[in-house]
C-alpha positions in Angstrom: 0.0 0.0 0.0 1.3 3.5 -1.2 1.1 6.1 1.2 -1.1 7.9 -1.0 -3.6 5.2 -0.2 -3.1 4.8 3.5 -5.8 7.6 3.9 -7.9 8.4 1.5 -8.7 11.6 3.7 -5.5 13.5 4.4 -6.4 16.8 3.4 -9.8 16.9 2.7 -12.6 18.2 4.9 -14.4 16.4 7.4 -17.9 17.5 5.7 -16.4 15.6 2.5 -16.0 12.3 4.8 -19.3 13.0 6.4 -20.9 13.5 3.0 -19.0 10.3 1.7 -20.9 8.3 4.3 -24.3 9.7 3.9 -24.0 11.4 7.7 -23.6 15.3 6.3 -27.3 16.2 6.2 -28.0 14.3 10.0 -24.7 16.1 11.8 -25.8 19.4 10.3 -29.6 19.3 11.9 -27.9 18.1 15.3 -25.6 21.2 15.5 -28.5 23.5 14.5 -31.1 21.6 17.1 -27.8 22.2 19.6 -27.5 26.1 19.0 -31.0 26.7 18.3 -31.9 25.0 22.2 -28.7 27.0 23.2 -30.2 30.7 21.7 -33.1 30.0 23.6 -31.9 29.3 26.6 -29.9 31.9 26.5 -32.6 34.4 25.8 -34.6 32.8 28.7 -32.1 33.4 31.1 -31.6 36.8 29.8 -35.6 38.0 30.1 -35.2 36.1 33.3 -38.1 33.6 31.8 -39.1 30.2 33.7 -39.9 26.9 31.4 -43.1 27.1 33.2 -43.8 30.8 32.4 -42.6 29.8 28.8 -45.1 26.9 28.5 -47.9 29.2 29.5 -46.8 31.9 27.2 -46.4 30.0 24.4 -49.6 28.0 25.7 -48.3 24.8 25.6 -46.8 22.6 28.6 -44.0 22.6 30.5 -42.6 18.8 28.9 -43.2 20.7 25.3 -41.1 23.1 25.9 -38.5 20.3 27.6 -38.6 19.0 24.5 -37.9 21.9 22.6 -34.9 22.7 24.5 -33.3 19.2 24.6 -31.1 19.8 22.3 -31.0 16.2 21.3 -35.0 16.1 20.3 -34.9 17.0 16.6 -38.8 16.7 16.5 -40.0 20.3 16.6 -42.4 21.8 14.2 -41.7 25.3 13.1 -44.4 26.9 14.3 -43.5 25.6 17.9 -40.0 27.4 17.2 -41.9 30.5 16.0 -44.3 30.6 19.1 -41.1 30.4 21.6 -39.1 33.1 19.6 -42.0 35.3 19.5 -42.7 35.2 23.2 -38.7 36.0 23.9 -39.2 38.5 21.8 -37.2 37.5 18.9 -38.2 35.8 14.8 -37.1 33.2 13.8 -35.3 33.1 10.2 -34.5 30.2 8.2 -32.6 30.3 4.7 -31.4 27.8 2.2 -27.9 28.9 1.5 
């Protein structure tokens, strides 16, 4: 074996490895999930806002809003981001880039 082949890798980037294996696309919603939950929190802390007060603002319950700041749950709808950036004050803005 050359050392040419010994990795295939050297010098490439790790989204081309991730995109070689089909895991791109999954890794990229984890990290936005992770920052997303981490912006919110963050803004909770800052208005000085409870989950509870959150759930009731956003009229929802408290293990919704759990859910929506576990950064590992990737199940949340839009409109469930939208109600919790709207009651902290903020919008929410996606893009395709």
């Amino acid at each position: 074996m050359t050392t040419e082949n010994a990795n295939k890798h050297t010098g490439s980037h790790f989204d081309d490895f991730l995109a070689e294996d089909d895991l791109l696309t999954e890794v990229e919603a984890v990290a936005i999930k992770r920052v997303i939950s981490f912006q919110l929190e963050q803004e909770m802390k800052r208005t000085g806002l409870t989950k509870t007060q959150l759930a009731s603002k956003m009229d929802t319950s408290r293990s919704a809003v759990d859910r929506l700041l576990d950064p590992e749950n990737h199940a949340v709808t839009l409109r469930t981001l939208e109600r919790a950036a709207g009651v902290l004050g903020k919008r929410l803005r996606l893009e395709l880039i």
